[in-house]
VEXFILUM-549236 format. One line per field, with one value per residue: residue in three letters; residue number from 1; chain; z, x, y of N, C-alpha, C, O in turn. Coordinates in steps of 0.02 Angstrom, whole numbers, plus 50000, padded with zeros to 5 digits. Layout:
! VEXFILUM-549236
type: ALA;...
seq: NUM;...
mol: A;...
n_up: Z;...
n_east: X;...
n_north: Y;...
ca_up: Z;...
ca_east: X;...
ca_north: Y;...
c_up: Z;...
c_east: X;...
c_north: Y;...
o_up: Z;...
o_east: X;...
o_north: Y;...
***
This chain:
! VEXFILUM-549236
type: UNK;UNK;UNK;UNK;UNK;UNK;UNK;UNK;UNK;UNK;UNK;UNK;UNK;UNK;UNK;UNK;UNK;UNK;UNK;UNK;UNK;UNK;UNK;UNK;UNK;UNK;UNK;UNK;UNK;UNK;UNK;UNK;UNK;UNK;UNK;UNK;UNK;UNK;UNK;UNK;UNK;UNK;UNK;UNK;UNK;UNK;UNK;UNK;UNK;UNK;UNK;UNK;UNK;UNK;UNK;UNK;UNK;UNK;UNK;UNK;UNK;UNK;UNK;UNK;UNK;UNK;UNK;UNK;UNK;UNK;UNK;UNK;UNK;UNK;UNK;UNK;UNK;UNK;UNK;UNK;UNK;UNK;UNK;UNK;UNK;UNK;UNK;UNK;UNK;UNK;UNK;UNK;UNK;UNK;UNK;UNK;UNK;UNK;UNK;UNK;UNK;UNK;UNK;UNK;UNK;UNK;UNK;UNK;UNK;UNK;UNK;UNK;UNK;UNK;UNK;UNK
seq: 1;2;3;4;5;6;7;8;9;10;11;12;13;14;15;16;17;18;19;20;21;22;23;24;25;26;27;28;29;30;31;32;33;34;35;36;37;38;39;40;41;42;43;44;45;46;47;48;49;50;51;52;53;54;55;56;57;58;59;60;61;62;63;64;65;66;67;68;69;70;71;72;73;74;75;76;77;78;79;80;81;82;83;84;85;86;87;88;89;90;91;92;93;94;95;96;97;98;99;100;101;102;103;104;105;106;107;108;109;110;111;112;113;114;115;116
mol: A;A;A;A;A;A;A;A;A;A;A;A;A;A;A;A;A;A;A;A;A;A;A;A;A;A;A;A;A;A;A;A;A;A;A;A;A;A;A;A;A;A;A;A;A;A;A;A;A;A;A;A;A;A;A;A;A;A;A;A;A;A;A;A;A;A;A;A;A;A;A;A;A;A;A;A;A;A;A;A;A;A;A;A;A;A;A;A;A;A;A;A;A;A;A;A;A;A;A;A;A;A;A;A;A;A;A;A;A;A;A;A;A;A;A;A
n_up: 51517;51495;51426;51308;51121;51083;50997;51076;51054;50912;50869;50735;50774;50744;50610;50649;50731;50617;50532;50637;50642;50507;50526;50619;50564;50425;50472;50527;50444;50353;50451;50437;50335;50263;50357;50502;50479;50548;50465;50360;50359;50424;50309;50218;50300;50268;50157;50108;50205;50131;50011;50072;50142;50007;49936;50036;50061;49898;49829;49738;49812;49900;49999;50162;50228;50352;50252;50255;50329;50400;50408;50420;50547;50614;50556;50561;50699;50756;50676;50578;50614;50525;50495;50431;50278;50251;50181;50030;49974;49800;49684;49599;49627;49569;49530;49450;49398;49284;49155;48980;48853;48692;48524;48424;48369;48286;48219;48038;47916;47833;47640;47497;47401;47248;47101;46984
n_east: 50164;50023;49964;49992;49940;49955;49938;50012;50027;50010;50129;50231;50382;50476;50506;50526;50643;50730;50746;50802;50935;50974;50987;51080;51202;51214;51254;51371;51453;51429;51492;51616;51662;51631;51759;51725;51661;51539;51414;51421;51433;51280;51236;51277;51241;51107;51064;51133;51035;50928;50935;50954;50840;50761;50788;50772;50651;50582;50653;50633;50663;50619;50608;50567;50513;50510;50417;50349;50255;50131;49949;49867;49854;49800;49678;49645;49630;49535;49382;49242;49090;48938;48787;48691;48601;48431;48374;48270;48143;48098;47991;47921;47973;48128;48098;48139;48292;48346;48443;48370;48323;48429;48374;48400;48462;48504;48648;48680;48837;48952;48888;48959;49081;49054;49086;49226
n_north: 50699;50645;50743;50746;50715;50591;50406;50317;50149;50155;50163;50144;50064;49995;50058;50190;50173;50122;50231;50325;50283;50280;50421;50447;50357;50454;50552;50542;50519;50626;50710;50671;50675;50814;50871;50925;51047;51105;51180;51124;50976;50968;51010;50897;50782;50805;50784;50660;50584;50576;50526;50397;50367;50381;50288;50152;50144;50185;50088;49953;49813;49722;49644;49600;49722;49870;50005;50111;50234;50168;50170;50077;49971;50065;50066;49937;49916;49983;49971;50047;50064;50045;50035;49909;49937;49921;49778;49766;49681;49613;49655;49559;49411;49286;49133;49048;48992;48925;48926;48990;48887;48839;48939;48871;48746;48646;48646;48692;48619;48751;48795;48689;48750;48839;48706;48721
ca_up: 51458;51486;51380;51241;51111;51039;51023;51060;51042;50855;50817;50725;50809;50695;50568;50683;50758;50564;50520;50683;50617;50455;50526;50648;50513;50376;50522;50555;50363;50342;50483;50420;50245;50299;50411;50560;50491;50566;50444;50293;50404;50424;50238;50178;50327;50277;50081;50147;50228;50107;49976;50111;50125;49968;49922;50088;50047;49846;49791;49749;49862;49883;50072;50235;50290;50345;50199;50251;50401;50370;50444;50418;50621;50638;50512;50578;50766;50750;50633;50578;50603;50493;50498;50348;50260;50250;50121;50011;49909;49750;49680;49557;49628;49501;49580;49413;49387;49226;49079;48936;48786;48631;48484;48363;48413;48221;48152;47975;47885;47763;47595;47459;47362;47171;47068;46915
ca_east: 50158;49972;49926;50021;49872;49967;49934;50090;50028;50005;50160;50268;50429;50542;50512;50554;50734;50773;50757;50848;50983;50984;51020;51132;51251;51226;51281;51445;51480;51430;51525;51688;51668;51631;51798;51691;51634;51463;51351;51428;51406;51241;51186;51295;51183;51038;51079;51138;50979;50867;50967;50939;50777;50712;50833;50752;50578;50561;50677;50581;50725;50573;50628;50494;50546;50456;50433;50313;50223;50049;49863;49850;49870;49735;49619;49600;49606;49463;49314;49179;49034;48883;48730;48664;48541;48372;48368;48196;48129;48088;47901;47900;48046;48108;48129;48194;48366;48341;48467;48352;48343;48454;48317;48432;48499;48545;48683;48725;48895;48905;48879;49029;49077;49042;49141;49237
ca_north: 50658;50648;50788;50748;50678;50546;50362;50279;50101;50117;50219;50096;50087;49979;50105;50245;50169;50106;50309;50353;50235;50318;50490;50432;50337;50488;50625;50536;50524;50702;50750;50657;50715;50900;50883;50958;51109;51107;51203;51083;50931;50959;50998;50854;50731;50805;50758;50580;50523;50592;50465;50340;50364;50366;50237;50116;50172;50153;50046;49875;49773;49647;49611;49627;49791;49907;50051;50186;50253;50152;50169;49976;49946;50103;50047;49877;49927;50048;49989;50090;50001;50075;50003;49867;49957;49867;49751;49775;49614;49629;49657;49498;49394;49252;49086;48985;49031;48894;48980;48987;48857;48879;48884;48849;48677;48614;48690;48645;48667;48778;48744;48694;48816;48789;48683;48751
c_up: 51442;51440;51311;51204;51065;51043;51018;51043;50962;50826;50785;50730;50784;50648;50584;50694;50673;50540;50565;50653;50571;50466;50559;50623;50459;50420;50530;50490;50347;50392;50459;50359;50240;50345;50446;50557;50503;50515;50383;50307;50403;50361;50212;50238;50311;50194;50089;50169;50191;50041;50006;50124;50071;49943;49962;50047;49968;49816;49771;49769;49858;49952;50106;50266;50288;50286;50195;50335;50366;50421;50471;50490;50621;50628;50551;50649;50776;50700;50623;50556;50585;50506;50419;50326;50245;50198;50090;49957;49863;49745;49660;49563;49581;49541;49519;49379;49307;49171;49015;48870;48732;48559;48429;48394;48349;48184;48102;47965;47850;47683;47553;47409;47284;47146;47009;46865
c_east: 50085;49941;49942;49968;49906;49966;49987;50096;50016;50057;50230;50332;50496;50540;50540;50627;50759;50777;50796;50914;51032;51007;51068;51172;51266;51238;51327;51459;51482;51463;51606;51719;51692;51703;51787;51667;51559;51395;51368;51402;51342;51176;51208;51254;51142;51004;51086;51083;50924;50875;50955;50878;50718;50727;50773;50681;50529;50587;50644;50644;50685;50577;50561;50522;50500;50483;50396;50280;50151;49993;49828;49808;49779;49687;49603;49602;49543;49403;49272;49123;48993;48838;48717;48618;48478;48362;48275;48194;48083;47987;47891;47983;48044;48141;48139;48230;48368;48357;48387;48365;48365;48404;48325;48490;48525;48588;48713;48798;48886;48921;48945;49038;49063;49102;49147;49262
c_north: 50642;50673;50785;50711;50624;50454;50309;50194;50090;50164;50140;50091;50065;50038;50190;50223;50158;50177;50338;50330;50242;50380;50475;50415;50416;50552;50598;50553;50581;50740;50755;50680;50771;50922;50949;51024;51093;51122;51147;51011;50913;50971;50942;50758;50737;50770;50673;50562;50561;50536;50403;50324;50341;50291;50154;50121;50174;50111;49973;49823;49694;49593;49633;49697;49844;49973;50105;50191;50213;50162;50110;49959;49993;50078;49992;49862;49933;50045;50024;50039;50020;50022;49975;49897;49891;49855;49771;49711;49660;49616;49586;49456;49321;49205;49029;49007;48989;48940;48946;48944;48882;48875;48866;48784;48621;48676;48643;48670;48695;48755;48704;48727;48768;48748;48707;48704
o_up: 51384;51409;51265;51239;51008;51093;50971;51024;50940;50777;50821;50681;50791;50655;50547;50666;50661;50519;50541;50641;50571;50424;50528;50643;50454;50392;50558;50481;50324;50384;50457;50340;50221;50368;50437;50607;50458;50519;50357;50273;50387;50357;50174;50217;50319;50178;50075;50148;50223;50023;49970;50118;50076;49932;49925;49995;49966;49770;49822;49721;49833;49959;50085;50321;50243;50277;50148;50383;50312;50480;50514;50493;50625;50672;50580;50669;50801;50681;50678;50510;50638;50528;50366;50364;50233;50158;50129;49913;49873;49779;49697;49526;49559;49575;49536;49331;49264;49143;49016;48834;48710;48536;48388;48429;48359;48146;48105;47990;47818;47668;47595;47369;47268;47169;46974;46807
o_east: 50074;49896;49913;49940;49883;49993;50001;50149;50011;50046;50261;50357;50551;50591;50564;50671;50812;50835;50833;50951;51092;51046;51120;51219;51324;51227;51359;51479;51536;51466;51644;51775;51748;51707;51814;51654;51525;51342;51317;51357;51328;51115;51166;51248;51106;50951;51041;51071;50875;50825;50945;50860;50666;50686;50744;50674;50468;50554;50632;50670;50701;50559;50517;50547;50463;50541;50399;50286;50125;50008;49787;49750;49723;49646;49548;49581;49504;49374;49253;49114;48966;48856;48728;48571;48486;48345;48229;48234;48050;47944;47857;48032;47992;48190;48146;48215;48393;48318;48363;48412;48341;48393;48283;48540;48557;48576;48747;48821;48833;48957;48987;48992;49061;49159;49098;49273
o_north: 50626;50643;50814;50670;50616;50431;50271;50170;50033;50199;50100;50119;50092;50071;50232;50256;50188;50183;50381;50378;50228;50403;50491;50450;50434;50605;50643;50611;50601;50801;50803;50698;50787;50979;51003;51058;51067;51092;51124;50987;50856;50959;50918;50701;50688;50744;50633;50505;50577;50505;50354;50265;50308;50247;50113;50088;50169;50086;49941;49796;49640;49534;49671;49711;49861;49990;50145;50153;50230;50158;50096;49940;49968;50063;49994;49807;49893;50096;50046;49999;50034;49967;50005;49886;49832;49898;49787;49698;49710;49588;49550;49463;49297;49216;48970;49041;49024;48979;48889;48961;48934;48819;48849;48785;48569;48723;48592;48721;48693;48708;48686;48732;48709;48756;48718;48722
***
């Protein structure tokens, strides 16, 4: 089992038995359906949990379940830590953030139109 290169602590394992679960249920159904012919059996399971699947997997249900194989776990095991590039200050840095005066600070209304 050594050599095998896989890392079993981030394989997500509810999501594995709830797919086992799925073939296991849609192989009896397809067996009972099929009354036991084998090769029908196993196109009418393989039709069944692909319905179940997608079914599980896009439907927007809107529950916590798991719904895909994700990286998530990997990603935030394993950082990549780059280096900060070196900040550079500016030539002429501007130390008054002060918005600018408006230089129009009377407004009139406008006029009234003529009278007829």
């Amino acid at each position: 089992m050594a050599d095998i290169p896989i890392d079993w602590l981030n394989v997500d394992w509810l999501y594995v038995g709830v797919l086992s679960i799925f073939v296991f249920l849609t192989t009896i159904v397809g067996n009972l359906i099929s009354l036991h012919h084998r090769l029908m059996g196993a196109v009418l399971s393989a039709v069944l949990f692909a319905v179940a699947f997608v079914f599980w997997t896009y439907y927007p249900h809107h529950l916590p379940l798991p719904t895909r194989l994700s990286d998530d776990k990997a990603a935030t095991t394993t950082p990549t830590l780059t280096p900060a590039a070196p900040t550079q200050r500016p030539r002429n840095p501007i130390t008054d953030i002060t918005p600018p005066r408006n230089p129009i600070t009377d407004v009139t209304p406008p006029a009234n139109p003529p009278q007829r």
